[in-house]
PAVEXVO-358041 format. One record per residue: residue number from 0; residue in one letter; y, z, x of N, C-alpha, C, CB in turn. Coordinates in Angstrom, 3 decimals, padded with zeros to 6 digits. Atoms other than C-alpha are relative to their C-alpha. Glycine has a CB too. Example, Ala and Ser with C-alpha at 12.3 -4.5 7.8 and 13.67 -1.06 7.14 Angstrom:
+-----+-----+----------+----------+----------+----------+----------+----------+----------+----------+----------+----------+----------+----------+
|   n | res |     n_py |     n_pz |     n_px |    ca_py |    ca_pz |    ca_px |     c_py |     c_pz |     c_px |    cb_py |    cb_pz |    cb_px |
+-----+-----+----------+----------+----------+----------+----------+----------+----------+----------+----------+----------+----------+----------+
|   0 |   a | -001.190 |  000.000 |  000.890 | -004.500 |  007.800 |  012.300 |  001.200 |  000.000 |  000.900 |  000.027 |  001.246 | -000.992 |
|   1 |   s | -001.190 | -000.060 | -000.820 | -001.060 |  007.140 |  013.670 |  001.090 |  000.730 | -000.770 |  000.462 | -001.415 |  000.414 |
+-----+-----+----------+----------+----------+----------+----------+----------+----------+----------+----------+----------+----------+----------+
end
This chain:
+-----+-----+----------+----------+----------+----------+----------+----------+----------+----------+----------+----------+----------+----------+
|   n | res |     n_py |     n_pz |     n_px |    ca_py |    ca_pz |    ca_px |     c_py |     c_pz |     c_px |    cb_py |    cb_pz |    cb_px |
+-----+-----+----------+----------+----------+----------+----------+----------+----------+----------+----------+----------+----------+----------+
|   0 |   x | -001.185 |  000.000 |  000.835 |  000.000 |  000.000 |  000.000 |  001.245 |  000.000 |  000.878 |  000.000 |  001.212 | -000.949 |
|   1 |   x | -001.229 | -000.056 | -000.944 |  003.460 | -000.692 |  001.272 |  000.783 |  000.926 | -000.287 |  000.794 | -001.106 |  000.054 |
|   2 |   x | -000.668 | -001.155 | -000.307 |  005.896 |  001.999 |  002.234 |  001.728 | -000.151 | -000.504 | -000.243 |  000.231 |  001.669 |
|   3 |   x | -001.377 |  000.538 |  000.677 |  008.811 |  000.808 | -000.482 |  001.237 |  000.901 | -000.291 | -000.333 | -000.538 | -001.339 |
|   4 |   x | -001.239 | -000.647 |  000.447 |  012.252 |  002.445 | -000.946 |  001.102 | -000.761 | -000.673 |  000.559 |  000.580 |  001.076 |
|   5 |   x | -001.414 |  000.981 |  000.487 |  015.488 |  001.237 | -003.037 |  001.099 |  000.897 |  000.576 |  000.284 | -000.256 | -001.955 |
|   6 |   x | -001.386 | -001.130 | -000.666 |  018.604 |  002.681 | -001.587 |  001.089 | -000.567 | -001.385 |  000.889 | -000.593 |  002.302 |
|   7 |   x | -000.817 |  000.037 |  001.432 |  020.934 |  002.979 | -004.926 |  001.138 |  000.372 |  000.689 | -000.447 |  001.055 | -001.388 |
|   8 |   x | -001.878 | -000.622 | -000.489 |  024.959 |  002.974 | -004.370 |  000.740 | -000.698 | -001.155 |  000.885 | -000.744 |  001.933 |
|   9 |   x | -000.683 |  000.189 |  000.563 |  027.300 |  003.602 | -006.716 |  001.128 |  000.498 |  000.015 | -000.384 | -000.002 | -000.650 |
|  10 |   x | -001.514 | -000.566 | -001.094 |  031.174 |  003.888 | -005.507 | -000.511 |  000.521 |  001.152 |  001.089 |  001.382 | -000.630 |
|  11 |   x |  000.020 | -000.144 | -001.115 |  031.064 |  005.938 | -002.594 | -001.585 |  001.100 |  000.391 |  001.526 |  000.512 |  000.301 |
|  12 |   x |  000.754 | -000.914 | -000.315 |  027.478 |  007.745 | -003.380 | -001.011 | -001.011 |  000.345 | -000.252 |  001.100 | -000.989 |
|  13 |   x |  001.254 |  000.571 | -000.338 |  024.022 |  006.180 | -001.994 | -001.000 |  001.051 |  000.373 |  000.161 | -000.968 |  001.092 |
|  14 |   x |  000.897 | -000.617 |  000.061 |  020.957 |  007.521 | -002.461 | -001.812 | -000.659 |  000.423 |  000.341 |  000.421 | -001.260 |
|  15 |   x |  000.627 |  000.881 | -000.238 |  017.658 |  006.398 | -001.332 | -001.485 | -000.030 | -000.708 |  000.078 | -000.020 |  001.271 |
|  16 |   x |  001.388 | -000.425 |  000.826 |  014.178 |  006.771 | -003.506 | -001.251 | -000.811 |  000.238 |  000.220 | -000.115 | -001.563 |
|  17 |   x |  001.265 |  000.693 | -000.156 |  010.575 |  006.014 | -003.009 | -000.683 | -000.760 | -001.534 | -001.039 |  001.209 |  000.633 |
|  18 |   x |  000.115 |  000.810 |  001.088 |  009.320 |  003.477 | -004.979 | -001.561 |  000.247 | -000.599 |  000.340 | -001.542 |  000.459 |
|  19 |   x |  001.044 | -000.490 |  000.440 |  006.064 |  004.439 | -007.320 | -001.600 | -001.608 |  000.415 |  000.566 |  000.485 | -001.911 |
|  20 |   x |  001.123 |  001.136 | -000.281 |  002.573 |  002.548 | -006.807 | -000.110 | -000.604 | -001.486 | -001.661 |  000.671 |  000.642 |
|  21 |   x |  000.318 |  000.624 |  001.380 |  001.931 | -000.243 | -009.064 |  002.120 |  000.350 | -000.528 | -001.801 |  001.258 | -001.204 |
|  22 |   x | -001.011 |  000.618 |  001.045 |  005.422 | -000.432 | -011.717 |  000.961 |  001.359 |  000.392 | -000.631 | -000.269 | -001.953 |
|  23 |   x | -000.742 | -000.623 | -000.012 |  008.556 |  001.579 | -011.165 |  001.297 | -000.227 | -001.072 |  000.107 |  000.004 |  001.154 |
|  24 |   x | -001.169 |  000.102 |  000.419 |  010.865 |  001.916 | -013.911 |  001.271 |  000.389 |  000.041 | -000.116 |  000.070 | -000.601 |
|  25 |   x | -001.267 | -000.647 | -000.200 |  014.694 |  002.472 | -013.817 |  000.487 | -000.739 | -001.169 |  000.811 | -000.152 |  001.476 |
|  26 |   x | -000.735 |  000.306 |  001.762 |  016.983 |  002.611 | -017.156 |  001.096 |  001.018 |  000.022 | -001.215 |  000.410 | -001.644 |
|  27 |   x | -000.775 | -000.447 |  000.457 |  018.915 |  005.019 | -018.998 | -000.038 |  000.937 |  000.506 |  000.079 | -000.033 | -000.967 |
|  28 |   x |  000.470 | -001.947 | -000.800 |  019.051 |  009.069 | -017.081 | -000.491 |  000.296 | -001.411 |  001.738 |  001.561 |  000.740 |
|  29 |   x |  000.707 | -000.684 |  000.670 |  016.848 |  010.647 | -019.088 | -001.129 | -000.839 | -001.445 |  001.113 |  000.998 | -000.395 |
|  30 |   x |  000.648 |  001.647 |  000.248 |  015.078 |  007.294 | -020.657 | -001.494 |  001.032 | -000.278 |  000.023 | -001.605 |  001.832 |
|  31 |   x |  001.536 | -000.327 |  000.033 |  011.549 |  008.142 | -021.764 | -000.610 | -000.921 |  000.236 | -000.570 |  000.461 | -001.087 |
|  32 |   x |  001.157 |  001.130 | -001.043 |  009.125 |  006.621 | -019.076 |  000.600 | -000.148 |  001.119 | -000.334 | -001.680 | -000.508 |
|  33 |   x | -001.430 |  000.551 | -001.201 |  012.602 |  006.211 | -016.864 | -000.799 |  000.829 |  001.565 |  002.327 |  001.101 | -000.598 |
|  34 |   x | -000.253 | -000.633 | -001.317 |  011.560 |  006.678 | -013.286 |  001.220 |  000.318 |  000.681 | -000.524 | -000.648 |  000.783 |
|  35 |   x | -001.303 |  000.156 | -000.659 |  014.771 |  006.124 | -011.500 |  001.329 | -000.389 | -001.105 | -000.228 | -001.226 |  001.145 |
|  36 |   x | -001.023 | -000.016 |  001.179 |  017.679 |  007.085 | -014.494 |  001.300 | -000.271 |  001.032 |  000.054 |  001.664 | -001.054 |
|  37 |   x | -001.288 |  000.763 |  000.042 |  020.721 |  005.092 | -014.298 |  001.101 |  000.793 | -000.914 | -000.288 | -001.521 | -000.615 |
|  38 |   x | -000.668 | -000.902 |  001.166 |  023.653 |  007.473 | -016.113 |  000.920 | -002.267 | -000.607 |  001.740 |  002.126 |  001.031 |
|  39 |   x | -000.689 |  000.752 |  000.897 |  025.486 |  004.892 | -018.848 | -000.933 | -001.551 |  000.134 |  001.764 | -000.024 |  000.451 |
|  40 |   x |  000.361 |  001.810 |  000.374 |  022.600 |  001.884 | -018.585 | -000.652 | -000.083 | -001.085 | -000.978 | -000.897 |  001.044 |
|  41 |   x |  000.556 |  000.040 |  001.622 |  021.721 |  000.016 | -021.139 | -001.102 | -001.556 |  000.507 |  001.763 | -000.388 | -001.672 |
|  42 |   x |  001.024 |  000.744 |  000.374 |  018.772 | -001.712 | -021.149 | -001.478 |  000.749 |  001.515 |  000.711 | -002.052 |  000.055 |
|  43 |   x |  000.430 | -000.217 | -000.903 |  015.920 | -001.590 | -018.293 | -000.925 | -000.734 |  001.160 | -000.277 |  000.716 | -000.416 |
|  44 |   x |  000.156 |  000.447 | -001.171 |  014.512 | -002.841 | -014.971 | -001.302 |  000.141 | -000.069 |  000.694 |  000.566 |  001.054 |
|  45 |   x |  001.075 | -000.396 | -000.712 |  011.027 | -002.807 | -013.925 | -000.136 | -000.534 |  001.688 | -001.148 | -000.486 | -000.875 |
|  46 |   x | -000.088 |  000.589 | -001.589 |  010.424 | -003.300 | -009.960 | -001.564 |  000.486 | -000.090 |  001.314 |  000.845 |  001.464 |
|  47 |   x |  001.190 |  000.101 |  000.068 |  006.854 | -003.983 | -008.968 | -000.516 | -000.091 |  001.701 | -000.294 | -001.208 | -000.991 |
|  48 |   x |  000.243 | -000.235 | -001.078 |  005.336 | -003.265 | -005.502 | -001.037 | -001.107 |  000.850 | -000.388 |  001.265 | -000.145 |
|  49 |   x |  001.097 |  000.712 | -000.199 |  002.536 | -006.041 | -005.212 |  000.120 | -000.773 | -000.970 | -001.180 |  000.620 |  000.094 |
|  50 |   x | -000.163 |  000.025 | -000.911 |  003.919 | -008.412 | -005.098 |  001.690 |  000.601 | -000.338 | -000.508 | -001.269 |  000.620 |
|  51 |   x | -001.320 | -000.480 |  000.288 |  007.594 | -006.746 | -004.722 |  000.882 | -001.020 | -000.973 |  000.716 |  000.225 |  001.392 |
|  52 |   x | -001.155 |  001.221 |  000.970 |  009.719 | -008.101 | -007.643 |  000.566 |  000.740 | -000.516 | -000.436 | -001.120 | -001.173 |
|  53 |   x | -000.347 | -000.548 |  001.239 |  012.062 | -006.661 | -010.184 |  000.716 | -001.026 | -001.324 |  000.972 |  001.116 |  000.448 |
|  54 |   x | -000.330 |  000.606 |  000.762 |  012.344 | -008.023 | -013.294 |  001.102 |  000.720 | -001.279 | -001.179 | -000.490 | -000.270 |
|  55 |   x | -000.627 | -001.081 |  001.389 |  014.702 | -007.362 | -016.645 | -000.529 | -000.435 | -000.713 |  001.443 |  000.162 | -000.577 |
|  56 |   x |  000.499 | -000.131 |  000.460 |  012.924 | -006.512 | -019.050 |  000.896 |  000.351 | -001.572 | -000.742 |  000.581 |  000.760 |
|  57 |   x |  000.139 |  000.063 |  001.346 |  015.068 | -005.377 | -022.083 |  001.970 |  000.253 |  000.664 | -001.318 |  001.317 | -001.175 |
|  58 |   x | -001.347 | -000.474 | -000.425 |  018.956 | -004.459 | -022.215 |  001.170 | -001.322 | -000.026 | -000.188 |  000.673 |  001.616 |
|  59 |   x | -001.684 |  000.838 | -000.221 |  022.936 | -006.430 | -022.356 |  000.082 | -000.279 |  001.516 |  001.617 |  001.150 | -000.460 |
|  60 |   x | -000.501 |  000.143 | -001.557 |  023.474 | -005.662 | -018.449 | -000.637 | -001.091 |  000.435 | -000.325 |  001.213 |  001.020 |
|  61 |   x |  000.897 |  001.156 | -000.601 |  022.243 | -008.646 | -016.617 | -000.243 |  000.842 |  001.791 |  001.122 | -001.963 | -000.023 |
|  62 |   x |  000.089 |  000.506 | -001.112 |  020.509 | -008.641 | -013.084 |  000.741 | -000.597 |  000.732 | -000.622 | -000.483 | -000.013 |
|  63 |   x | -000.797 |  000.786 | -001.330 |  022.719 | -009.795 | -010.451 | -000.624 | -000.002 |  001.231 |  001.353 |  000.612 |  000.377 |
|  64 |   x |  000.772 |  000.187 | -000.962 |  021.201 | -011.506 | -007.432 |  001.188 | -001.277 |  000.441 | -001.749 | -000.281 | -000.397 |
|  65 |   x | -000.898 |  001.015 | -000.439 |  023.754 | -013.485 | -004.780 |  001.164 | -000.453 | -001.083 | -000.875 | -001.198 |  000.385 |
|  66 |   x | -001.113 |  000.416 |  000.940 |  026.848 | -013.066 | -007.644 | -000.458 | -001.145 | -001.205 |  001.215 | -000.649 |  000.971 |
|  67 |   x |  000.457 |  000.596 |  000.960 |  024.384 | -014.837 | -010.181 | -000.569 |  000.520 | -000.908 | -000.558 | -000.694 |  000.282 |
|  68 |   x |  000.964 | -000.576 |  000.643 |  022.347 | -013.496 | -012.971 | -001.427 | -000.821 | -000.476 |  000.692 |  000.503 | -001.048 |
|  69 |   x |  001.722 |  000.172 | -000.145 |  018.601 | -013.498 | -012.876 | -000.706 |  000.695 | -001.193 | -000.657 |  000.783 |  001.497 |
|  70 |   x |  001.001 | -001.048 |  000.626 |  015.894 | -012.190 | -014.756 | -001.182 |  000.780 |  000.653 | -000.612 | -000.638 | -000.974 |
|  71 |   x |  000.973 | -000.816 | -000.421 |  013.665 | -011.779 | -012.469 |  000.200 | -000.630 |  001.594 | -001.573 | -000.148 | -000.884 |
|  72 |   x | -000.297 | -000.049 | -001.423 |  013.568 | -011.871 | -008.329 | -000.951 |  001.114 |  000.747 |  001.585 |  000.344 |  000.184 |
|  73 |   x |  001.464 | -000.702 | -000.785 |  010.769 | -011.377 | -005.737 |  001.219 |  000.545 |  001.169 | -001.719 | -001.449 |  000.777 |
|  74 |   x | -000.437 | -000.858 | -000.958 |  011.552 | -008.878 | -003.100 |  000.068 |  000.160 |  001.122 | -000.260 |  000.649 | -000.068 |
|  75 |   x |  000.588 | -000.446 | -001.789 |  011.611 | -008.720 |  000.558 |  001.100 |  001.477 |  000.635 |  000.446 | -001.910 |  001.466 |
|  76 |   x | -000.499 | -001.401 | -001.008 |  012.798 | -006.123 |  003.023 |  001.669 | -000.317 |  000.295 | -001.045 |  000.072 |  001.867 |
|  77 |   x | -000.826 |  000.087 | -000.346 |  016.274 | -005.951 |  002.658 |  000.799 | -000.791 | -001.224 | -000.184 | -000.371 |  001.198 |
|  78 |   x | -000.501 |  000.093 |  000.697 |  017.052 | -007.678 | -000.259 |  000.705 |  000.508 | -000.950 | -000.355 | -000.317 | -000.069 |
|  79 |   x | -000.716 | -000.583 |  001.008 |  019.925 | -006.672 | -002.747 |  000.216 | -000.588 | -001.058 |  000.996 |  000.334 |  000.318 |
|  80 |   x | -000.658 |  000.712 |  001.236 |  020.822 | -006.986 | -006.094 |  000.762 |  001.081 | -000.820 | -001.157 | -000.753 | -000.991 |
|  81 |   x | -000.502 | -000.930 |  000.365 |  022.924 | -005.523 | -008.618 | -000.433 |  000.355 | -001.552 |  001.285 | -000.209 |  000.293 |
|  82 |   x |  000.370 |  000.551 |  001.269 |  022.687 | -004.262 | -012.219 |  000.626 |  001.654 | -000.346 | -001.885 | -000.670 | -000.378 |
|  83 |   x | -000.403 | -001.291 |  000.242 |  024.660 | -001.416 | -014.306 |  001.207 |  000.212 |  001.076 | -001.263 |  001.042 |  000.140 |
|  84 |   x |  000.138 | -000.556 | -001.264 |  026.700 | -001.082 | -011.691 |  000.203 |  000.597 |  001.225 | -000.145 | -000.255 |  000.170 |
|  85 |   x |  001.000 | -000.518 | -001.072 |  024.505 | -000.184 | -009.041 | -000.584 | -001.124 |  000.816 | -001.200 |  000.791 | -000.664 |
|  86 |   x |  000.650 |  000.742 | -001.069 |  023.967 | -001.845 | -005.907 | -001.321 |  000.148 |  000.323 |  000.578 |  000.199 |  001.060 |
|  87 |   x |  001.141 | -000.543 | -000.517 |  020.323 | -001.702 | -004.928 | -000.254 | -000.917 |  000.961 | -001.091 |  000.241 | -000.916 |
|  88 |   x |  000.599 |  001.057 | -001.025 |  018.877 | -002.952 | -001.740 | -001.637 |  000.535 |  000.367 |  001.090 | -000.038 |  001.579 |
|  89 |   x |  000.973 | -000.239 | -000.702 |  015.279 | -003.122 | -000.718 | -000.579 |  000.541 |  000.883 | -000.141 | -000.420 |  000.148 |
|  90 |   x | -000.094 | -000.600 | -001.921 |  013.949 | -001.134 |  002.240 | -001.460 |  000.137 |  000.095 |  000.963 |  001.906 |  000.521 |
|  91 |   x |  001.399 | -000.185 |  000.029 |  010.580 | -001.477 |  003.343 | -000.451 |  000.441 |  001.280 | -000.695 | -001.185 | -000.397 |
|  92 |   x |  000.077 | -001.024 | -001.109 |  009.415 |  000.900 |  005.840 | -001.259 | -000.497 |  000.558 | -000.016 |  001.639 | -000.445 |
|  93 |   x |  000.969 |  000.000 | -001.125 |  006.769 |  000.605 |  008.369 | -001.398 |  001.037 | -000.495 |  000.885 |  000.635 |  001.494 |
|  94 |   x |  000.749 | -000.562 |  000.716 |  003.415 |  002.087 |  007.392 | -000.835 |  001.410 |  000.919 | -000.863 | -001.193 | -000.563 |
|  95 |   x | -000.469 | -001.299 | -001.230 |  002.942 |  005.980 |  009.131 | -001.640 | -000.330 |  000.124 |  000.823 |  002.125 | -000.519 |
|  96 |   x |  001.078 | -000.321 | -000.751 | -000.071 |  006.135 |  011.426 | -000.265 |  000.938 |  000.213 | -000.099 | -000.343 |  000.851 |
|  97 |   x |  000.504 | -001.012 |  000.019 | -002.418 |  008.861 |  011.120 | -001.053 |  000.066 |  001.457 | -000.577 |  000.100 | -001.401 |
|  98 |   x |  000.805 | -000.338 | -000.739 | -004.050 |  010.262 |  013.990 | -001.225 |  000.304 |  000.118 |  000.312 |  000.500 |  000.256 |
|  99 |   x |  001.537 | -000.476 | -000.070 | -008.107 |  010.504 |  014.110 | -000.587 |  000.576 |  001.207 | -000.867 | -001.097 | -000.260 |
| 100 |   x |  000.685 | -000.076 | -001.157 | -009.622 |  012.545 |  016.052 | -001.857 |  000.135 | -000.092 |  000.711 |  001.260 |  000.677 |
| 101 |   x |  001.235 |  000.771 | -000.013 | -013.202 |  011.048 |  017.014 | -000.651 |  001.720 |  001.047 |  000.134 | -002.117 |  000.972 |
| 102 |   x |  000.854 | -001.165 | -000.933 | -016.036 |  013.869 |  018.277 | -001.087 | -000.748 |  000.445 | -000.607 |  001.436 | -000.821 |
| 103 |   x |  001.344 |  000.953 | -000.191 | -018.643 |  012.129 |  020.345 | -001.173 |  001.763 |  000.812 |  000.517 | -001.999 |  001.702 |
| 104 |   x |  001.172 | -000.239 | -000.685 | -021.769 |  013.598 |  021.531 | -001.210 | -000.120 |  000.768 | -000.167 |  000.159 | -000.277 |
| 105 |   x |  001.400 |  000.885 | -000.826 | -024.801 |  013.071 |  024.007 | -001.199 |  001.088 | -000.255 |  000.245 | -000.306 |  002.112 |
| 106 |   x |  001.458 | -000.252 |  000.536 | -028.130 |  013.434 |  023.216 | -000.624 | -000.169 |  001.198 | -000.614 | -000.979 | -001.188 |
| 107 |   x |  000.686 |  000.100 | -001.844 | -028.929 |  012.866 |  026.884 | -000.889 |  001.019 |  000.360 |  001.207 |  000.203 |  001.311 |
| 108 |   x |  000.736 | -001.070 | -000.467 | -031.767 |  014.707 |  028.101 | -000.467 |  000.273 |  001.774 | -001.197 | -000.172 | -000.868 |
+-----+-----+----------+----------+----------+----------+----------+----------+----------+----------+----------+----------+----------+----------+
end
């Protein structure tokens, strides 16, 4: 699984959140189902991890992608878009390496 974050900025605050496995929703603050609440949005977002996309799904606000509106837009590392808004940019992290430690033994006689 990839190691997804959105970094959210709105005026001078930015915040950065891990993105859920499988479907992450963002909508209204306090939205029932709302992963990532948006205060005053109206409608809602889904972002999808495999393969990274977010689409709109219901709502007035449009998607903004490159000062255009979208409905939907695949994701890479670093991509932004806007919506509500809220700047969001993509951030896809590097995947953490766990250390094993291996026990060998000899049977040598």
């Amino acid at each position: 699984m990839l190691n997804l974050k959105l970094e959210l900025k709105r005026g001078s605050k930015t915040q950065t959140i891990s993105l859920q496995a499988g479907l992450t929703r963002i909508g209204p603050k306090g939205g029932r189902g709302i992963d990532i609440g948006i205060e005053g949005a109206d409608g809602e977002l889904h972002v999808w991890d495999s393969p990274p996309k977010v689409v709109r799904v219901q709502g007035e606000d449009a998607l903004i992608s490159s000062g255009e509106p979208v409905e939907e837009l695949l994701l890479d590392n670093g991509t932004e878009f806007a919506w509500c808004g809220v700047k969001f940019r993509l951030r896809e992290l590097p995947p953490v390496l766990q250390e094993i430690c291996l026990l060998y033994t000899s049977d040598a006689a």
